[in-house]
One Martini backbone bead per residue (centre of mass of N, CA, C, O) as a GRO file, in nm:
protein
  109
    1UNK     BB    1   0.051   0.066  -0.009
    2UNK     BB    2   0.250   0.248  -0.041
    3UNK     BB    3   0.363   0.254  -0.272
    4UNK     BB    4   0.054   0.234  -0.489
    5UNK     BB    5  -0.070  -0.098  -0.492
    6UNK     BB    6  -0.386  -0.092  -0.575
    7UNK     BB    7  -0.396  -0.380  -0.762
    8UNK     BB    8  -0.329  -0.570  -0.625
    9UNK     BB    9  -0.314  -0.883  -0.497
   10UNK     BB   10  -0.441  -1.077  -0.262
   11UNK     BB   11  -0.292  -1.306  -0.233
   12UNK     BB   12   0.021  -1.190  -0.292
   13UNK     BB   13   0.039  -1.027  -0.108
   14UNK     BB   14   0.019  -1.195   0.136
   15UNK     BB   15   0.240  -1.370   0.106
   16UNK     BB   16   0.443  -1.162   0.120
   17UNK     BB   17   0.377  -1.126   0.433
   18UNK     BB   18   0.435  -1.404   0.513
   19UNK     BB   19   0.728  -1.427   0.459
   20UNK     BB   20   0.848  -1.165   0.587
   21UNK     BB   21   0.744  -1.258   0.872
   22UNK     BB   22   0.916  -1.544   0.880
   23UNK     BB   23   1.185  -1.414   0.821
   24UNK     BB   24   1.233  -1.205   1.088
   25UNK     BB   25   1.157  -1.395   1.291
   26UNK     BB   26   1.403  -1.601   1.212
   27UNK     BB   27   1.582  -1.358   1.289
   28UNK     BB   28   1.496  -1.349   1.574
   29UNK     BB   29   1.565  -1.581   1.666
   30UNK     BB   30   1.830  -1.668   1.647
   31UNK     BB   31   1.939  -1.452   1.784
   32UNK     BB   32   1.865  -1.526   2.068
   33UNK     BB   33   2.073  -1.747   2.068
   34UNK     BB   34   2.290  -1.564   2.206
   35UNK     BB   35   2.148  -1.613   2.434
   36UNK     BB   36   2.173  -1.716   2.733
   37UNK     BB   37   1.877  -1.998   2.743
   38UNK     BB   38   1.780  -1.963   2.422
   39UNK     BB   39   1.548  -2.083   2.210
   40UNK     BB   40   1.411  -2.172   1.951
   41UNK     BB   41   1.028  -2.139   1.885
   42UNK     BB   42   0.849  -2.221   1.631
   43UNK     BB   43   0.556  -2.092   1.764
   44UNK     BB   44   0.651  -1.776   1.761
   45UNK     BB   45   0.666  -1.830   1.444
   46UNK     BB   46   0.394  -1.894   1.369
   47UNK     BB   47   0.218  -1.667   1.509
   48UNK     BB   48   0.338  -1.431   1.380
   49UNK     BB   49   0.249  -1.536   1.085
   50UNK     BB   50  -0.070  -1.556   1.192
   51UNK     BB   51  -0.076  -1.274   1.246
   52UNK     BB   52   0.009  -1.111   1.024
   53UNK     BB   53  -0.219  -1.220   0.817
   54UNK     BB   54  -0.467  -1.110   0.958
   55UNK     BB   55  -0.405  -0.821   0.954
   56UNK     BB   56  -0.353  -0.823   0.679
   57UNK     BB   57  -0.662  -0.911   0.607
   58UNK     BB   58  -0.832  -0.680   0.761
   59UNK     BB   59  -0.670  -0.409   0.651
   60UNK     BB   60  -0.593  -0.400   0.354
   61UNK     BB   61  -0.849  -0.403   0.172
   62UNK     BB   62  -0.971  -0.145   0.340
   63UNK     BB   63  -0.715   0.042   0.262
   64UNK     BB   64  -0.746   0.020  -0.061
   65UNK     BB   65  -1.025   0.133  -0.088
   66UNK     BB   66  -0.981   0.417   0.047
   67UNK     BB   67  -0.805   0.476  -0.194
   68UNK     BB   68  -0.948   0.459  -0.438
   69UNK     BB   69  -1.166   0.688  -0.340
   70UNK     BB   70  -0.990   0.903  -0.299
   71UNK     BB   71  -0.855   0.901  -0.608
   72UNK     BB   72  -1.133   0.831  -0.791
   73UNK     BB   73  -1.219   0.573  -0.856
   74UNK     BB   74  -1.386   0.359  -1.082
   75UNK     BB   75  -1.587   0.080  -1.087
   76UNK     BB   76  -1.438  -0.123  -1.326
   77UNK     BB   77  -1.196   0.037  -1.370
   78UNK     BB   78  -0.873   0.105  -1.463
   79UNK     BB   79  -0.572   0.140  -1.261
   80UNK     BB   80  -0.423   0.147  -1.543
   81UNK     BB   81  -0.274   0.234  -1.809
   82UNK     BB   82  -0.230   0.195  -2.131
   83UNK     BB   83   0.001   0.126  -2.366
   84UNK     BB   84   0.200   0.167  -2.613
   85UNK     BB   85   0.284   0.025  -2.843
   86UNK     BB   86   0.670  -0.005  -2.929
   87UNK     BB   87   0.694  -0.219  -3.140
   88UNK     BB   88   0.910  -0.448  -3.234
   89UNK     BB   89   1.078  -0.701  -3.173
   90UNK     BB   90   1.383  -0.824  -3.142
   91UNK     BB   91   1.642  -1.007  -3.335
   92UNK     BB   92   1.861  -1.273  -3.324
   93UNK     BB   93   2.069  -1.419  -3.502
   94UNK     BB   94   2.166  -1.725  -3.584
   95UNK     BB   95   2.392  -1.963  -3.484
   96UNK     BB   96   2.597  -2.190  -3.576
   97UNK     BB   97   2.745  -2.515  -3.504
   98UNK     BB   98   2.975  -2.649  -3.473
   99UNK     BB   99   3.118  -2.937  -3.577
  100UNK     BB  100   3.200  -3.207  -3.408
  101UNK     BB  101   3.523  -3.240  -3.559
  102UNK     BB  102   3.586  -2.944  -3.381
  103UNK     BB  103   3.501  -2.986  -3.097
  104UNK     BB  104   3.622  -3.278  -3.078
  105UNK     BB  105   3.885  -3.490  -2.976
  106UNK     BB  106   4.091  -3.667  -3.140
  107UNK     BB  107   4.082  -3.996  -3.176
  108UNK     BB  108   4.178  -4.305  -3.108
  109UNK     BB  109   4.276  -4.611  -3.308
   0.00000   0.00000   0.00000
C-alpha cells in the first residue's frame, strides 16, 4: 500500500507478507540464540506469522478500498492506464553449432 500498488493481487500481496514476517521472525528467533538460555521456539514463529497474515487480511483490502475512492477510481475501470505498443520486438540472428569434428579432440585408433 504505501508504494501505491493499488491493483496488487490480494493472494500475492498476503504471500509477500507472510513471507516476509516469517523471515524476520526467524532472524530474530536465531538471534535470541545468542542469549545464553535461549533457543528457537517454532511456536513464536508460527503464530507471528500467523498474526500478521490475519492483520493482513482484516486490514490491507479496506485500506486500499479507502485509497482507491480517496484516488477517485470508478468501479470496474482499470487502475493502470493501458501503454502504447513500442514497436516490434527485436531480434537476434542465429549462430550455427560448430561441426562435430571440430568441436570434440581426435579419437585414438
Amino acid at each position: 500500500m504505501a508504494g501505491g500498488r493499488l491493483a496488487a493481487s490480494r493472494l500475492g500481496s498476503l504471500i509477500r507478507a507472510m513471507t516476509a514476517t516469517a523471515l524476520v521472525s526467524l532472524a530474530v528467533e536465531l538471534l535470541q540464540t545468542a542469549v545464553p538460555g535461549q533457543v528457537v521456539d517454532i511456536d513464536s514463529l508460527l503464530l507471528n506469522t500467523a498474526g500478521a497474515a490475519l492483520a493482513h487480511a482484516a486490514f490491507v483490502p479496506a485500506g486500499r478500498a479507502w485509497l482507491r475512492r480517496r484516488a477517485g477510481y470508478a468501479p470496474g475501470t482499470a487502475l493502470l492506464p493501458e501503454e502504447e505498443p513500442q514497436g516490434r520486438t527485436p531480434t537476434i540472428a542465429r549462430v550455427g553449432i560448430a561441426p562435430w569434428s571440430d568441436a570434440l579432440p581426435p579419437s585414438s585408433p
